[in-house]
C-alpha positions in Angstrom: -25.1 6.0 -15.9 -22.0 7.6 -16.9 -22.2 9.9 -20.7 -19.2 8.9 -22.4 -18.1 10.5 -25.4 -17.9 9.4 -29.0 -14.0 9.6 -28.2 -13.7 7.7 -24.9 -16.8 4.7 -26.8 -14.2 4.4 -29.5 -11.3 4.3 -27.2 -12.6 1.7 -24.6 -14.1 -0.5 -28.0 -10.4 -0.4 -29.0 -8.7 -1.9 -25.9 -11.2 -4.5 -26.0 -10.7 -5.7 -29.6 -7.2 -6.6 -28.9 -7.8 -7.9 -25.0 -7.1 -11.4 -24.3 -8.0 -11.5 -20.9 -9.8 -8.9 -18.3 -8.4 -8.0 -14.9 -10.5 -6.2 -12.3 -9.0 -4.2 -9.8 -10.7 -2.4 -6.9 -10.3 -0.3 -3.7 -12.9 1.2 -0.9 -14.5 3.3 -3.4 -15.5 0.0 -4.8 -18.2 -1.0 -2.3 -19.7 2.8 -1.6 -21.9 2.2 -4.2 -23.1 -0.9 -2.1 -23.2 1.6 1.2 -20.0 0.7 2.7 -17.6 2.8 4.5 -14.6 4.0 3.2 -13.1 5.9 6.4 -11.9 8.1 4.4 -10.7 10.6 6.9 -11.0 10.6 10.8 -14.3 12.5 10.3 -15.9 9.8 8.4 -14.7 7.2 10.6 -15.8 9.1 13.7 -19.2 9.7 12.8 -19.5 5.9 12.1 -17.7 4.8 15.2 -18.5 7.6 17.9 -16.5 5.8 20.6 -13.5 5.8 18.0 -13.9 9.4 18.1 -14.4 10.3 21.7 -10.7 8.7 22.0 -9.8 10.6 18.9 -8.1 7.0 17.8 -7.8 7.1 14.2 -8.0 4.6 11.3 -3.8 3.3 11.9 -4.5 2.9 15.4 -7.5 0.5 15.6 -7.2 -0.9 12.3 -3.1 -2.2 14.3 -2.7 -5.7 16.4 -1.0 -3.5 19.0 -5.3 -2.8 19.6 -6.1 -5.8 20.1 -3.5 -5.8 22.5 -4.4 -3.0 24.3 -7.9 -3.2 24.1 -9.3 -6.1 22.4 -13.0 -5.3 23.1 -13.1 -2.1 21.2 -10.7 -3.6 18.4 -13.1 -6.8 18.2 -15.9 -4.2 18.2 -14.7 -2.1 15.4 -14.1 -5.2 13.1 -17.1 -7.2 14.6 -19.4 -4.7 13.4 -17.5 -4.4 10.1 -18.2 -8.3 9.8 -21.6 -8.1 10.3 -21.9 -5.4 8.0 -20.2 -7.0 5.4 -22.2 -10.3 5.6 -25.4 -8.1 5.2 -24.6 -6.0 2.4 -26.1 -6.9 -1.3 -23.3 -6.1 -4.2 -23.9 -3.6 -6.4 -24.9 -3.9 -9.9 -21.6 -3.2 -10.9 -20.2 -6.6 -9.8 -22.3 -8.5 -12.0 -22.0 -6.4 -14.8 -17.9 -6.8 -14.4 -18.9 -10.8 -14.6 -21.6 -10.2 -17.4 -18.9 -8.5 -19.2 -16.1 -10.6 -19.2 -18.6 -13.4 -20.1 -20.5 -11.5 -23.0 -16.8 -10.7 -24.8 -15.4 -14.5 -23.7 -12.7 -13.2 -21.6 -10.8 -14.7 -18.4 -10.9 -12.6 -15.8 -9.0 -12.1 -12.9 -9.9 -9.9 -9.4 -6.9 -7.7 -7.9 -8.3 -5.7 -4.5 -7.5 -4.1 -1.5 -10.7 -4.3 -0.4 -11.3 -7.1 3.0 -14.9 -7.3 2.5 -15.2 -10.3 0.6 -18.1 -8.8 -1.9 -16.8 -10.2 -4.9 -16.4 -13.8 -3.5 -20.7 -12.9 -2.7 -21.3 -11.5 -5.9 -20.2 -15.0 -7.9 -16.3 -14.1 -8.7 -14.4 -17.0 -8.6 -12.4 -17.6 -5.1 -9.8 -18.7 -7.6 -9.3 -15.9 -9.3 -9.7 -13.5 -6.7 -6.5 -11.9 -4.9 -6.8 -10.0 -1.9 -3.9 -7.7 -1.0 -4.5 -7.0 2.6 -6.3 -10.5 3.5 -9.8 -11.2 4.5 -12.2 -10.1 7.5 -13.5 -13.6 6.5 -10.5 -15.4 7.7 -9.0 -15.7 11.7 -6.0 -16.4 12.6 -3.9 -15.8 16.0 -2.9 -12.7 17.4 0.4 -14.0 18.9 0.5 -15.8 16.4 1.1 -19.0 17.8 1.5 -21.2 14.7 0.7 -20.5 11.0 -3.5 -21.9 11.2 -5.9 -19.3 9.3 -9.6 -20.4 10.0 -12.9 -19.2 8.2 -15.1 -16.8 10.2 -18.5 -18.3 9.9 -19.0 -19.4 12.9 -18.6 -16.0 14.6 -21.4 -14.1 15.6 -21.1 -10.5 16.7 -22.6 -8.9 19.4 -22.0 -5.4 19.4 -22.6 -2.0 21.4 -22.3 0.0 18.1 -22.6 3.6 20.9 -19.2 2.2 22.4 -18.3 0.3 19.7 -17.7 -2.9 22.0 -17.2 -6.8 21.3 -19.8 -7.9 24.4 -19.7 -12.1 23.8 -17.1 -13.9 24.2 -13.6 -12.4 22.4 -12.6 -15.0 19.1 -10.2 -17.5 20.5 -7.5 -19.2 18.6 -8.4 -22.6 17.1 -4.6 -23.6 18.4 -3.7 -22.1 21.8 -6.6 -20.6 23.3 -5.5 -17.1 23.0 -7.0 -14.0 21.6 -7.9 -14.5 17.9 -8.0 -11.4 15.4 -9.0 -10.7 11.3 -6.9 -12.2 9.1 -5.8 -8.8 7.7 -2.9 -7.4 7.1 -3.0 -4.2 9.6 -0.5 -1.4 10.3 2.6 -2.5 12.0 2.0 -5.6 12.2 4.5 -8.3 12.1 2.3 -11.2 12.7 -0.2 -11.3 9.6 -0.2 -14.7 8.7 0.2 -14.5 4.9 0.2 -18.1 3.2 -3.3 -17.8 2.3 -2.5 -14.1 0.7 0.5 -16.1 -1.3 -1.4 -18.6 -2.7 -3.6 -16.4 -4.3 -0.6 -14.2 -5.5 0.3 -17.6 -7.3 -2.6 -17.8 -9.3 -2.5 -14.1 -10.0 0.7 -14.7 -11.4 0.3 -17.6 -12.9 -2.6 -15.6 -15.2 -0.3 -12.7 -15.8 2.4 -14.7 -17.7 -0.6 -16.7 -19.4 -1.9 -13.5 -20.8 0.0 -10.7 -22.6 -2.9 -8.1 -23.6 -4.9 -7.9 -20.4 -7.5 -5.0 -20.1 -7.8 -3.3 -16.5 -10.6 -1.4 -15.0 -9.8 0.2 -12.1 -12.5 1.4 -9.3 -12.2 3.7 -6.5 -8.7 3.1 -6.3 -7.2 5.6 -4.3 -3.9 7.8 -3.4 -3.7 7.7 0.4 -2.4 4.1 0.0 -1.9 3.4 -3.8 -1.4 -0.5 -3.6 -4.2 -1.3 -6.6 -3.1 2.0 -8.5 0.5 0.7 -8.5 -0.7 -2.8 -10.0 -3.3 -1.5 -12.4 -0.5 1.3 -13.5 1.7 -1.8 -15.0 -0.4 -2.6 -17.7 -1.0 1.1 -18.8 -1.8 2.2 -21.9 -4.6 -1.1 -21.6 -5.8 1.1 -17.6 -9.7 2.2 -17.6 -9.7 3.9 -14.0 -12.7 5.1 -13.1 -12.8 7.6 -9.6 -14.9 10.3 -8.7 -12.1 12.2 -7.9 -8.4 10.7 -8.4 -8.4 10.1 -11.3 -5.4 11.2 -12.9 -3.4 8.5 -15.2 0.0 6.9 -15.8 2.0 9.1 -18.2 2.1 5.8 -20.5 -1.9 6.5 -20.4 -5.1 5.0 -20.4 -8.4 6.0 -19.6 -10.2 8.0 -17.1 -13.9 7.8 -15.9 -14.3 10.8 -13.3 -17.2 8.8 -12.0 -18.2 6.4 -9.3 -17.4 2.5 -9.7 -21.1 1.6 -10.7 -21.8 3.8 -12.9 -18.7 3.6 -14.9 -19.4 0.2 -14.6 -22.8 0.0 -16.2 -21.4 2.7 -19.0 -18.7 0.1 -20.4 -21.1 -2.3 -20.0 -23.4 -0.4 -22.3 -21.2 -0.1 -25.0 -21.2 -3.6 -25.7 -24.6 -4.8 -24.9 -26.0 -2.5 -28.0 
């Protein structure tokens, strides 16, 4: 766990006491705790995905429709595996210490990340109150795309050579057309994400936003490289907790800043009012 100060304890005890509601964002450093990737670098991509390396393709160039494209086996292999790996992790503590929280102090909550894995939906969040920035590995849809269907993944079962990081079944098909099938994420360059899904949760997002005027946010391992959740956690500063290892600099209208991991920042906010 965390030490926090006598300061930072008195600090965090004060936001709470006038919060009406709790919002929750999160990036990648979210589910490192739970042993997930973050790619953060070629390097750490690489030594994940070897193949990935040997073609020195980098994060913007798989993680693009234009692979599919070009190579759907080894763009199906890099998010097949990704699917699997999702659907086998366990949550952190952290998640259900977020829930504990906002239940032990009798506040609504909301979920606002950038992260595709679908951990909090697993960890008991509310798919209601959960908005997902850059979509869902969870969700299909068609690479074309051919009309505006997004499917659930379930019934998708990866087979992968993780050495050359290739799809080997069949390649997802659309529900619709027939034709190739990818994530229902929102890539680089691409022009086809279908989003509808992504609005409606924006609509509920928004719809809690103008319901409540004193929101608390805790930030985790939200990062720089592409500051999506920093941005929207930034707009209710001075009420911003961020907690990051390393980035974790703050709003110059201020807040509060955790140079931890997401877990154990987590479990140290936690503490303060479980005593």
């Amino acid at each position: 766990m965390h030490q926090l100060s006598p300061i930072e304890i008195k600090h965090i005890q004060r936001l709470f006491s006038k919060a009406d509601s709790l919002i929750i964002s999160a990036g990648a450093g979210m589910g490192v705790d739970s042993g997930l990737p973050d790619f953060r670098g070629n390097q750490g991509m690489w030594q994940a995905y070897p193949e990935l390396g040997r073609q020195r393709i980098d994060f913007t160039e798989i993680a693009n429709p234009a692979a599919f494209r070009r190579q759907p086996r080894l763009a199906w292999g890099f998010y097949g595996h990704r699917l699997a790996l999702y659907r086998q992790t366990t949550p952190h503590q952290g998640f259900s210490l977020l829930k504990q929280l906002a239940e032990k102090l009798r506040l609504p909550y909301f979920v606002f990340t950038s992260n595709v894995d679908g951990q909090f939906q697993k960890a008991g969040f509310d798919p209601e109150r959960i908005y997902e920035c850059h979509g869902s590995i969870h969700h299909l849809q068609c690479l074309e795309p051919c009309d505006q269907e997004i499917w659930p993944a379930d019934a998708l079962a990866p087979q992968i050579d993780h050495q050359d990081c290739q799809w080997l079944a069949e390649l997802p098909r659309c529900v619709t057309c027939g034709n190739l099938a990818r994530p229902n994420i929102l890539m680089f360059d691409d022009y086809g994400w279908i989003s509808h899904r992504h609005y409606q949760q924006g609509q509920y997002l928004d719809a809690f936003i103008k319901r409540h005027h004193r929101s608390v946010v805790i930030e985790m391992g939200a990062g720089t490289a592409i500051p999506t959740v920093r941005y929207f956690s930034e707009r209710f500063a001075p009420n911003l907790i961020r907690i990051n290892p390393r980035e974790y600099a703050l709003p110059s209208n201020g807040g509060i800043a955790l140079a931890t991991n997401a877990e154990m920042g987590v479990q140290s906010i936690y503490q303060i009012f479980m005593e």
